[in-house]
Each structure stands twice: as structure tokens, then as C-alpha cells.
ROTOR-481406 format. One record per atom (N, C-alpha, C): atom name; x, y, z. Coordinates in steps of 0.1 Angstrom, whole numbers, padded with zeros to 4 digits. Example, Ala and Ser with C-alpha at 12.3 -4.5 7.8 and 13.67 -1.06 7.14 Angstrom:
N  0132  -0057  0078 $
CA  0123  -0045  0078 $
C  0132  -0033  0078 $
N  0128  -0022  0071 $
CA  0137  -0011  0071 $
C  0129  0000  0079 $
//
This chain:
N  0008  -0012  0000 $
CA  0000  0000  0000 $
C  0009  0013  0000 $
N  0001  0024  -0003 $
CA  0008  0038  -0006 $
C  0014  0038  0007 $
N  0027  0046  0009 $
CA  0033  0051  0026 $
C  0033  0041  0035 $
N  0031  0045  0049 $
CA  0032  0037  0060 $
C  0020  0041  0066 $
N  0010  0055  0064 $
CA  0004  0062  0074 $
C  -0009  0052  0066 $
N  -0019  0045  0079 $
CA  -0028  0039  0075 $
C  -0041  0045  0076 $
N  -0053  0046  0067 $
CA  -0062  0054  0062 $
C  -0072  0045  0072 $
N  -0070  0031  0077 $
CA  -0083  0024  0083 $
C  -0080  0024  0096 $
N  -0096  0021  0104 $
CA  -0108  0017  0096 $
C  -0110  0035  0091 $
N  -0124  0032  0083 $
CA  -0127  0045  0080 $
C  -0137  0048  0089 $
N  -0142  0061  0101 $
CA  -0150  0059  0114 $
C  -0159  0074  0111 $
N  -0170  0068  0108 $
CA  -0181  0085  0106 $
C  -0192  0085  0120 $
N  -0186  0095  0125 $
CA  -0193  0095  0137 $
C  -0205  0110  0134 $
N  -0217  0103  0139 $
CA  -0229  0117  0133 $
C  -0230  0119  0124 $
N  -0226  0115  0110 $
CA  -0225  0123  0097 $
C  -0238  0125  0093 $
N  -0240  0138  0088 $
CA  -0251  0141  0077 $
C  -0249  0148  0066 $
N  -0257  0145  0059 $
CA  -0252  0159  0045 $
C  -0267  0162  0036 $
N  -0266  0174  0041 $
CA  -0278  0184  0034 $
C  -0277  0189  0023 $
N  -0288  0193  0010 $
CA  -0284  0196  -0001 $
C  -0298  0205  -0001 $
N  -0294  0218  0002 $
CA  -0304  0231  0003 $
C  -0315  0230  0014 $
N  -0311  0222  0023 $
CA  -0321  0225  0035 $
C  -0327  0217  0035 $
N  -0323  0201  0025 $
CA  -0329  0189  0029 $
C  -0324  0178  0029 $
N  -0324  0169  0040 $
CA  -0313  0158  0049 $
C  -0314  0145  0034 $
N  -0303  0144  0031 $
CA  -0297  0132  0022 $
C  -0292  0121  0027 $
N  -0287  0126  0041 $
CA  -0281  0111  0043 $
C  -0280  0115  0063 $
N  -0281  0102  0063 $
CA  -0276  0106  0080 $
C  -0289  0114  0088 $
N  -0287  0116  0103 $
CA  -0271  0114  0110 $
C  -0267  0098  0109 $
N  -0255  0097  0106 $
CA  -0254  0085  0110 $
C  -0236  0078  0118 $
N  -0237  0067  0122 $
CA  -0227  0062  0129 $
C  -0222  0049  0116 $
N  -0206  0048  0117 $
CA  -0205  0037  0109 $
C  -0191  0035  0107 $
N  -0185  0024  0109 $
CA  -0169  0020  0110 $
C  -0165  0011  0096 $
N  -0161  0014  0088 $
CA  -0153  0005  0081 $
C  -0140  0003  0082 $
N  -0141  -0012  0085 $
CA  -0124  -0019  0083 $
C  -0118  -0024  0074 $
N  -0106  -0025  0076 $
CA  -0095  -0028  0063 $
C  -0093  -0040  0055 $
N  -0095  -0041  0048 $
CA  -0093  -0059  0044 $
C  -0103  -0065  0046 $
N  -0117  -0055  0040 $
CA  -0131  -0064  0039 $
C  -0136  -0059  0023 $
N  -0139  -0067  0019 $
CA  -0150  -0062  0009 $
C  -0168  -0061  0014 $
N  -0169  -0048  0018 $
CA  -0178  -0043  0025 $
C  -0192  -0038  0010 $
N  -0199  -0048  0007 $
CA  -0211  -0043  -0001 $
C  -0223  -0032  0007 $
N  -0225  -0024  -0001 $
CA  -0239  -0013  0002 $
C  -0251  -0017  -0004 $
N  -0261  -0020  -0004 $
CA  -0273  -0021  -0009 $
C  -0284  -0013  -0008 $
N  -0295  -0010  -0015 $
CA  -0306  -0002  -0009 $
C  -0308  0004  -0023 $
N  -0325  0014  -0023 $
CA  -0328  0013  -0035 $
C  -0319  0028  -0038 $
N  -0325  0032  -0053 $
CA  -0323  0043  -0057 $
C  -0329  0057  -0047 $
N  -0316  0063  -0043 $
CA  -0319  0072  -0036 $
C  -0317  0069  -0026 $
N  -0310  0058  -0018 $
CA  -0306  0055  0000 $
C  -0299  0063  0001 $
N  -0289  0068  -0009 $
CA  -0277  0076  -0002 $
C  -0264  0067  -0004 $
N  -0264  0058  -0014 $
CA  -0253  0046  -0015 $
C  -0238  0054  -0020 $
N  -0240  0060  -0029 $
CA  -0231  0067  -0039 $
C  -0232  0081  -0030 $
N  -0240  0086  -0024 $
CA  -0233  0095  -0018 $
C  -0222  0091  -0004 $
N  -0228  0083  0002 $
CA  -0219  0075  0011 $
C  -0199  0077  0007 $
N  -0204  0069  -0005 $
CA  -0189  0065  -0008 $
C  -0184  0081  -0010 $
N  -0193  0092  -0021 $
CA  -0186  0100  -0023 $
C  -0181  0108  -0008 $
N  -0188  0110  0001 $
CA  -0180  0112  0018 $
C  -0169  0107  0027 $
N  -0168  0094  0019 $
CA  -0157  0089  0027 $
C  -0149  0090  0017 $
N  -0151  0096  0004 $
CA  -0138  0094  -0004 $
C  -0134  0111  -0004 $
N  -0138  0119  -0001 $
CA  -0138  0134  0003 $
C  -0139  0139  -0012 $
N  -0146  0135  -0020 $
CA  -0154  0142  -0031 $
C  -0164  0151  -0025 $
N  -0174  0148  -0013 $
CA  -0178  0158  -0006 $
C  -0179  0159  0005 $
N  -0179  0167  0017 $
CA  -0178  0171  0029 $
C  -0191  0171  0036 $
N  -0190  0165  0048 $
CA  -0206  0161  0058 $
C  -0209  0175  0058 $
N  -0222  0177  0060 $
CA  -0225  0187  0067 $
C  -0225  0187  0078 $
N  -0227  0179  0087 $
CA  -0222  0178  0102 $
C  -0214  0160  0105 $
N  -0212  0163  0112 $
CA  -0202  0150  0117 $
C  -0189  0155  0117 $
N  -0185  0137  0119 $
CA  -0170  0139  0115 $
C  -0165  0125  0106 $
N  -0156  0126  0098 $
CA  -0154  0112  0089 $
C  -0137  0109  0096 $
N  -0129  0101  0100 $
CA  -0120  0098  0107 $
C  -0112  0083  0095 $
N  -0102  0086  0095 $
CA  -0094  0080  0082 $
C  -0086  0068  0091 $
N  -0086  0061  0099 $
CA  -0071  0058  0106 $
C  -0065  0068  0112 $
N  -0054  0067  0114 $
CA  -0040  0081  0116 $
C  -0041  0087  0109 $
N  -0044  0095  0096 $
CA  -0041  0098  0089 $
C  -0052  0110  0086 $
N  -0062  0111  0093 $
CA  -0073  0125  0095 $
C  -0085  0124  0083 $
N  -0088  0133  0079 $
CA  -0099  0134  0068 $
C  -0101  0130  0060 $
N  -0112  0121  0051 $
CA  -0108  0120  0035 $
C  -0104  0132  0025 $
N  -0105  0140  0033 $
CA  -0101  0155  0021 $
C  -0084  0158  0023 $
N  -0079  0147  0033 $
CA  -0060  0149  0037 $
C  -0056  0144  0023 $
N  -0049  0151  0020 $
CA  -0036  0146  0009 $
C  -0035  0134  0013 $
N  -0027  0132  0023 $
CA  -0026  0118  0028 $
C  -0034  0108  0028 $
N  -0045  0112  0031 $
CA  -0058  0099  0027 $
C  -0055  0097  0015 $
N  -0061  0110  0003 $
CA  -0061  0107  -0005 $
C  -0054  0099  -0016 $
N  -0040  0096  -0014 $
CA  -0031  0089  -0015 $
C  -0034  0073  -0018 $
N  -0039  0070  -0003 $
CA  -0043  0058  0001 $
C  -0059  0055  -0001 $
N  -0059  0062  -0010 $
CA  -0078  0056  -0014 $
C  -0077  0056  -0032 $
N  -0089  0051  -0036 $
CA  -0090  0053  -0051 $
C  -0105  0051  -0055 $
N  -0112  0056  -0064 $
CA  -0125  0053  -0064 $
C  -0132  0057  -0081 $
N  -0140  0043  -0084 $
CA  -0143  0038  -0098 $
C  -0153  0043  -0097 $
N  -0164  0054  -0107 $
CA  -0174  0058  -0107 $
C  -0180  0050  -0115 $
N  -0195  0050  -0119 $
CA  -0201  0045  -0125 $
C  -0199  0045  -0142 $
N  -0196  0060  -0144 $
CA  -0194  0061  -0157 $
C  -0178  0066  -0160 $
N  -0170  0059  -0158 $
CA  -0152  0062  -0158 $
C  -0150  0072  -0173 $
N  -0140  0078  -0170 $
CA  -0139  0090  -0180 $
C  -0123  0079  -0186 $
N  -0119  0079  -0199 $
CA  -0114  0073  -0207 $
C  -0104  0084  -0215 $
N  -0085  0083  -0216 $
CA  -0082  0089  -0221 $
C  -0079  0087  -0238 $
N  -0078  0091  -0245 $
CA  -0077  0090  -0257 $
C  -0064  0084  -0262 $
N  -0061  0078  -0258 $
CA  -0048  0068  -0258 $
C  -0049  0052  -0253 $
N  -0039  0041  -0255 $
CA  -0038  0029  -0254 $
C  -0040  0028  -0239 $
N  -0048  0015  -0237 $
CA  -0054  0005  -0226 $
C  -0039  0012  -0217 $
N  -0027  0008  -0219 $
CA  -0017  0009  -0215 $
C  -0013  0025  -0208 $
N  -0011  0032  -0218 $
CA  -0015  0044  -0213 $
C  -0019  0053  -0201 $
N  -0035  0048  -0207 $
CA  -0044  0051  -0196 $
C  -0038  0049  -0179 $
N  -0033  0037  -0175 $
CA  -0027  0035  -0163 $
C  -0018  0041  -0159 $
N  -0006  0040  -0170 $
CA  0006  0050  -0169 $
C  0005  0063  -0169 $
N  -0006  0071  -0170 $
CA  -0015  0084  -0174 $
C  -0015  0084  -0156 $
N  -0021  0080  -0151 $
CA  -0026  0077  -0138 $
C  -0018  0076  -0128 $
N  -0009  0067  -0132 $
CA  0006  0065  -0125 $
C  0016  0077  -0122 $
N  0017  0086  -0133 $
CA  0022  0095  -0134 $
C  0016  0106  -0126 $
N  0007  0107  -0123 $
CA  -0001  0120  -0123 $
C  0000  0118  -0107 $
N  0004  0102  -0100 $
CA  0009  0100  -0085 $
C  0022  0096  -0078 $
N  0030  0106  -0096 $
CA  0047  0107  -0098 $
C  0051  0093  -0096 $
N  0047  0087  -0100 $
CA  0052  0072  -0103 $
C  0056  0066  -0118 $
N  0067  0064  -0119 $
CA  0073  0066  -0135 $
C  0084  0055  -0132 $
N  0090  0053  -0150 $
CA  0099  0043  -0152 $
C  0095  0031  -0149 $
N  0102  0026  -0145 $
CA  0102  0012  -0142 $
C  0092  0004  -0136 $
N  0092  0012  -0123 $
CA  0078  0008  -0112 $
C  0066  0010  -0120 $
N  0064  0023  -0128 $
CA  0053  0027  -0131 $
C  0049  0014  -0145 $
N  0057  0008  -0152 $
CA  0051  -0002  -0159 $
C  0052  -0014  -0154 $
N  0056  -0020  -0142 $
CA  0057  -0032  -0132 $
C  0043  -0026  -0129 $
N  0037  -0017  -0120 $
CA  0032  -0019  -0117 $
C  0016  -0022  -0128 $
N  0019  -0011  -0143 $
CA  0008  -0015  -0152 $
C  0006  -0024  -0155 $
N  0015  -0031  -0157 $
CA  0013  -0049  -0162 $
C  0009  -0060  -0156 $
N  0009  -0062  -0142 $
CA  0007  -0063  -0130 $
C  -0014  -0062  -0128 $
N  -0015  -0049  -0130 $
CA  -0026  -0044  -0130 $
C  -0033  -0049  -0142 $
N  -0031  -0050  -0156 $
CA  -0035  -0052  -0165 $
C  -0042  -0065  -0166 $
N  -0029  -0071  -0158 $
CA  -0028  -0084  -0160 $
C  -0042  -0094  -0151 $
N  -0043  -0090  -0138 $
CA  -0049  -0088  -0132 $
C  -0066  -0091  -0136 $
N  -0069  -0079  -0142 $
CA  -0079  -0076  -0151 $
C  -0084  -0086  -0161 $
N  -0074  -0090  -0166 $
CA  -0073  -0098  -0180 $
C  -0073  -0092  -0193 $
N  -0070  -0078  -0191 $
CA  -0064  -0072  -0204 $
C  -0049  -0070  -0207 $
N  -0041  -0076  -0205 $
CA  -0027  -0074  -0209 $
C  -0024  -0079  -0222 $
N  -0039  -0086  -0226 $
CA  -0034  -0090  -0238 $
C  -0036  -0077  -0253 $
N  -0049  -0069  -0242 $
CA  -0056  -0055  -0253 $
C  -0045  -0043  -0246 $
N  -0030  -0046  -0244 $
CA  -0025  -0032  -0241 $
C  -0025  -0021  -0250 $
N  -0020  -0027  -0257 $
CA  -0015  -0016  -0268 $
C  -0028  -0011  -0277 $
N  -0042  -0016  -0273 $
CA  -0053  -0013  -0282 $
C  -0062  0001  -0272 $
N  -0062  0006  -0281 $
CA  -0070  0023  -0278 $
C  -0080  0021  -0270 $
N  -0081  0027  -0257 $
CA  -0089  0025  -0248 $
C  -0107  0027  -0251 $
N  -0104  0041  -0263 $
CA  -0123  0041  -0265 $
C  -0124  0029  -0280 $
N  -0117  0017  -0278 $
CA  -0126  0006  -0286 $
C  -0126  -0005  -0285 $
N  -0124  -0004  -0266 $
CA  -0128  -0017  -0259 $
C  -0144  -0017  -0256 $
N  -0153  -0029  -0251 $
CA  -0166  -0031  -0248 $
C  -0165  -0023  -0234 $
N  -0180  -0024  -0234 $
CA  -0185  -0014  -0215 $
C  -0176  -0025  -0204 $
N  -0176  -0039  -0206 $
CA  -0172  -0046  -0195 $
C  -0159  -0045  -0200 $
N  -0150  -0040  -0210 $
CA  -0137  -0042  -0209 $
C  -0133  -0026  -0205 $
N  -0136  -0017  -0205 $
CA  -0141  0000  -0203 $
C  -0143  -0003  -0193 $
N  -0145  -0011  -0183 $
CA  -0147  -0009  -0165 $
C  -0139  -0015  -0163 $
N  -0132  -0028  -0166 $
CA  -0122  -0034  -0159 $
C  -0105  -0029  -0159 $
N  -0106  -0017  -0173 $
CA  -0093  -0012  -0174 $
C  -0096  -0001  -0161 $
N  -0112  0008  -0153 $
CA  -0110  0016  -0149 $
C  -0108  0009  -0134 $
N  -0111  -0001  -0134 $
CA  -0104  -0009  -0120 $
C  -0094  -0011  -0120 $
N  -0082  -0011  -0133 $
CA  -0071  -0015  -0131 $
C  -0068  0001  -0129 $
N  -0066  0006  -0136 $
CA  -0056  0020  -0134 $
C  -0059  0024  -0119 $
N  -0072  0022  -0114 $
CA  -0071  0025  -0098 $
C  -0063  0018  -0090 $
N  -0062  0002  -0095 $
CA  -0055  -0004  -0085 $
C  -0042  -0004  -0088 $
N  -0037  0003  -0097 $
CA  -0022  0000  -0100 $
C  -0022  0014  -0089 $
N  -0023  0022  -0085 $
CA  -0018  0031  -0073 $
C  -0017  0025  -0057 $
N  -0019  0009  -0058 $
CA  -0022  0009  -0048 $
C  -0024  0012  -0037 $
N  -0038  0014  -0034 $
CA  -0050  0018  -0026 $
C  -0052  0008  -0019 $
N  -0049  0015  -0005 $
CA  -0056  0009  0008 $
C  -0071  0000  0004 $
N  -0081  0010  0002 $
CA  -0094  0008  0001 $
C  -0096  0012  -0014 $
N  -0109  0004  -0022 $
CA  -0112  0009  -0029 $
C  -0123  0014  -0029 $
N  -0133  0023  -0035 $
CA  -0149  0026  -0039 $
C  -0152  0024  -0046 $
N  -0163  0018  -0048 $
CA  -0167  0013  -0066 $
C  -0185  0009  -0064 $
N  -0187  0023  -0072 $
CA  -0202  0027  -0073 $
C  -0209  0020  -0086 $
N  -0215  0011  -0084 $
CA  -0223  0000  -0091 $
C  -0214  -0006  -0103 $
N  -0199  -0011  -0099 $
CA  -0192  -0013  -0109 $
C  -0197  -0023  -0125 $
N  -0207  -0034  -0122 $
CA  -0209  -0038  -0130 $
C  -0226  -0033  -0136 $
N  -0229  -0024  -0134 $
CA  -0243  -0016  -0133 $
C  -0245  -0016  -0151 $
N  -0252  -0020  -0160 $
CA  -0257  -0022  -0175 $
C  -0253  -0035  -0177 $
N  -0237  -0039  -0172 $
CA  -0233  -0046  -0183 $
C  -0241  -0063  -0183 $
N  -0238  -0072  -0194 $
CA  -0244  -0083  -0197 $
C  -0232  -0092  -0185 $
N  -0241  -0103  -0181 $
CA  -0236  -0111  -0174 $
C  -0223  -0117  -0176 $
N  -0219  -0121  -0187 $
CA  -0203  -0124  -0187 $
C  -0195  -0113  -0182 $
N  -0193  -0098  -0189 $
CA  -0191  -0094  -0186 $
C  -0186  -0086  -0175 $
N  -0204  -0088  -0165 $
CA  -0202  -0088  -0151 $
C  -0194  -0099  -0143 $
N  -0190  -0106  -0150 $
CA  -0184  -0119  -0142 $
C  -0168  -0117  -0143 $
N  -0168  -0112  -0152 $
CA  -0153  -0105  -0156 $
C  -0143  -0097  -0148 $
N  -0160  -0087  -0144 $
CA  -0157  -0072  -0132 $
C  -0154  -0081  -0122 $
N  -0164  -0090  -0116 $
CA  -0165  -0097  -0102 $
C  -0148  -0105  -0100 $
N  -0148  -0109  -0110 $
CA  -0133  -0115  -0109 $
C  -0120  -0102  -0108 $
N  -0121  -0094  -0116 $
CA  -0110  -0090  -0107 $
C  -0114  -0081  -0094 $
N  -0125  -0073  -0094 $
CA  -0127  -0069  -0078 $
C  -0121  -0092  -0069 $
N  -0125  -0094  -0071 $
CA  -0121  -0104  -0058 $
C  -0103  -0112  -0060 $
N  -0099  -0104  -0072 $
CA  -0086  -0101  -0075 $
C  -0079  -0089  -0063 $
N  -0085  -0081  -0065 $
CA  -0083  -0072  -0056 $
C  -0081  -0076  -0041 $
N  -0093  -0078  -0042 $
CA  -0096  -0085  -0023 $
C  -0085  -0091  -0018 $
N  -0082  -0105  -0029 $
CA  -0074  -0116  -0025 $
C  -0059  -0107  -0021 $
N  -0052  -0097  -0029 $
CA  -0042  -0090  -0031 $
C  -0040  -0081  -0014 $
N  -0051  -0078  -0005 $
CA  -0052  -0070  0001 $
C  -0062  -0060  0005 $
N  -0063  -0057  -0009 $
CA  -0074  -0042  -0010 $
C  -0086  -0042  -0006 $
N  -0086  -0031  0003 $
CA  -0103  -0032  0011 $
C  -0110  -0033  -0003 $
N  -0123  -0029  0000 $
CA  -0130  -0028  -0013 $
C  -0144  -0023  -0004 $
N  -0152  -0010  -0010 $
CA  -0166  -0009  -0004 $
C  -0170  -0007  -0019 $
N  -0180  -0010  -0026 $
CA  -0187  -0009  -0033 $
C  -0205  -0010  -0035 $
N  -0212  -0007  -0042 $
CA  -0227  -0006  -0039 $
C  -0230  -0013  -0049 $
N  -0242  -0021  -0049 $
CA  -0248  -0029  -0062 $
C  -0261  -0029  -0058 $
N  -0268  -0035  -0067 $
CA  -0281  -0033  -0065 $
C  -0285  -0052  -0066 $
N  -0279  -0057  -0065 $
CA  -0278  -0071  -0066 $
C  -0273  -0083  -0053 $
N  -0283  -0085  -0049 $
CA  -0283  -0097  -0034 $
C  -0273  -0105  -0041 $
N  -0274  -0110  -0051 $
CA  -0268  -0126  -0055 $
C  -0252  -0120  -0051 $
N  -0251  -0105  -0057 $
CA  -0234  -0102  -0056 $
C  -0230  -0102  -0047 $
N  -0239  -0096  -0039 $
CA  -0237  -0094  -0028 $
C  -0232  -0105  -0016 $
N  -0238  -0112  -0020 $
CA  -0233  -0126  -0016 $
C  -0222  -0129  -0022 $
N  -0219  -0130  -0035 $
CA  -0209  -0139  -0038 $
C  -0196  -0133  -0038 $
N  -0198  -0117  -0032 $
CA  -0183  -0108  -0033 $
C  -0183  -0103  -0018 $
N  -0193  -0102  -0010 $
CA  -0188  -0095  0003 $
C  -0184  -0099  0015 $
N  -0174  -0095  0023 $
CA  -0174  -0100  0038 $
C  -0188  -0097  0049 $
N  -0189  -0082  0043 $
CA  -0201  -0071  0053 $
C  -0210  -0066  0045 $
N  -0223  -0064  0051 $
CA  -0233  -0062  0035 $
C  -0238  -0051  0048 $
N  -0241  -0039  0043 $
CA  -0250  -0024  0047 $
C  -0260  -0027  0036 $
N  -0274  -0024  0043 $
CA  -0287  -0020  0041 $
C  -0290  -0010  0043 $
N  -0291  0002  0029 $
CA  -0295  0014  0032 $
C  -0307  0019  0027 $
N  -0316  0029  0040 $
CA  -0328  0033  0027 $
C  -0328  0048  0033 $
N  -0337  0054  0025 $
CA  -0341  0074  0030 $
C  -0327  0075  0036 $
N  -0313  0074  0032 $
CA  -0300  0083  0039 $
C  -0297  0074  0053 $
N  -0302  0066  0058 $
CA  -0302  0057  0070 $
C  -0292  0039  0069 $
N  -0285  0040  0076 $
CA  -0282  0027  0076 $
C  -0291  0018  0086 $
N  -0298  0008  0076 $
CA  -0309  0001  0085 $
C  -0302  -0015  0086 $
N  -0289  -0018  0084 $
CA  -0282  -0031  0088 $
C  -0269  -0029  0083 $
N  -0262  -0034  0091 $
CA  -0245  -0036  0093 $
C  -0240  -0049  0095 $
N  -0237  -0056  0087 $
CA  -0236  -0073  0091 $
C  -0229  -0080  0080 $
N  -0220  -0091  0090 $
CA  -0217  -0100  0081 $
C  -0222  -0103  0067 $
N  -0223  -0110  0059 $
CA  -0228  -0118  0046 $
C  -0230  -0132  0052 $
N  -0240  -0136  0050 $
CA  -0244  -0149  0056 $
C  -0237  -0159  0050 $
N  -0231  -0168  0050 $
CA  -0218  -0177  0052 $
C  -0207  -0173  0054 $
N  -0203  -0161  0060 $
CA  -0192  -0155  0057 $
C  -0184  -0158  0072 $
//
């Protein structure tokens, strides 16, 4: 993982967040630990994707506090470091599969040597090492999400976020995502992500959150887990 300063668990004590004078999420209480793949569930509009974007410090509670490990805020440099997060609709550079990572790499001054150890690695991971050299906007939606899970995990990130990663795509495809998120896992990497899907839920999490109206209405293992 990035440095020595560790970002877990992540601890939101009270959080809420208002958007013109009306409550989106929270108050709420809620610990996430390191080296889980923590699924969110709940319908459209729980607050799933806003969640993650809070603890990823894309935006700031309106009251509470969000607590990183040692290492203070998700809005610290230093968190930020140690986090990475896959939006629904990943923005794609106009250059090779390959690239794209090394694009990314760079941008967290990681170059030379390490920085294509670590792309290849990542690619590989994914199961695209074999599409490196092929231009990122004329891969499919499930090969378009697995390169945007690699380029996050080649920074090596504590935790990851990953907001309905396999959300349109056709079932192979989704089976493609599922494999490397538990690529991930196996490797280390926390992982919180939201789906809208019990079955995944099951077959990818350690902790499953039930959310509805901004509230967490369960916090719990995954049943065989």
C-alpha cells in the first residue's frame, strides 16, 4: 500500500449531508475496516453513492466527522493517496489501454520502471494485458470498466470505492468485473462498493450495509461468511 500512514478503519461519527435544506443522508454512525469487501445495498436514492462519495472526500458532511485511521480526513492529501474510487461512468483517455494506467501512474509521480511493473501487473490482473497496446475508447463497457479498475489499483490503494461497478453490463461481462474486484480483495485491497444485486452481494462481500431514506438500516456480516 501507498506510505506507512494507514487510512483504516474509516469511522463516521454523526454524519449528515444536506443539499439546500434537505437531509440526504444521516445522522449516521458507521466503521469501516480494512481488508473487507464491504457491499452497500438499498434502493435508488438511499444515499449509496453519496456515502462513498463522503468517505472518499469528493464531498464534505454537513455535520459530523469522517475519521481516516492516523491519517485524519478523507479531504488529507494523505488519505487521499491511500484511497481510489471507480465511478459509474469512468472517463477514458484517448490513448492505449496501456496508457491510460501509466497516465494515472504519473499523475501519483510514479514513472519508469515501477510505473510499468506496476501497469502490467494491473492489466494483467484484469485480463487485459493481452488489449494493451489497443486504444482505450474501442474496448466493450465490461472491458471499459475493468481497465478503470485497473488503473485505480495500480496506485495501490488501501481501500477501494466502486459505485455499481458492474451496473448495465451483460452477465459475462459482469463476471469478468466480479473476478477482478475479488482479484483485488485476494491481493489486500479493502474494497466498499454498492450494487443493486443480493446474488453479488453474496458472492463478493465479507459485510453487507442495508440502506434506505439516507439511513443505515443493517450492518452485518454476509451470511456464510
Amino acid at each position: 500500500m501507498v506510505g506507512t500512514t494507514s487510512t483504516l478503519p474509516i469511522r463516521l461519527e454523526q454524519v449528515a449531508f444536506d443539499d439546500r435544506g434537505r437531509s440526504l443522508l444521516g445522522p449516521l454512525d458507521l466503521t469501516l475496516h480494512g481488508g473487507r469487501c464491504t457491499v452497500i445495498m438499498g434502493p435508488n436514492g438511499a444515499g449509496k453513492s453519496l456515502l462513498l462519495r463522503l468517505c472518499h472526500g469528493l464531498l464534505s458532511p454537513t455535520r459530523g466527522t469522517i475519521r481516516c485511521g492516523d491519517a485524519g480526513s478523507p479531504t488529507d492529501a494523505r488519505v487521499r493517496r491511500c484511497q481510489a474510487m471507480v465511478l459509474q461512468r469512468p472517463v477514458m483517455l484517448r490513448r492505449s489501454v496501456r496508457a491510460n494506467v501509466l497516465y494515472a501512474l504519473r499523475m501519483h509521480e510514479v514513472v519508469g520502471t515501477e510505473a510499468s511493473t506496476r501497469a502490467e501487473a494491473a492489466l494483467s490482473l484484469v485480463g487485459l494485458l493481452d488489449l494493451a497496446g489497443r486504444s482505450a475508447r474501442m474496448l466493450s463497457g465490461g472491458e471499459h470498466q475493468r481497465l478503470a479498475l485497473a488503473r485505480a489499483w495500480a496506485l495501490k490503494p488501501e481501500i477501494m470505492f466502486l459505485d455499481e461497478p458492474t451496473a448495465a453490463l451483460d452477465p459475462q461481462a459482469a463476471e469478468a468485473v466480479e473476478a477482478a474486484i475479488t482479484g483485488f480483495h485476494a491481493q489486500g485491497t479493502g474494497i466498499v462498493m454498492t450494487t443493486h444485486s443480493l446474488a453479488q452481494a453474496r458472492r463478493l462481500g465479507d459485510d453487507m450495509i442495508v440502506m434506505a431514506d439516507g439511513q443505515v438500516l443493517e450492518h452485518a456480516p454476509v451470511a456464510g461468511q
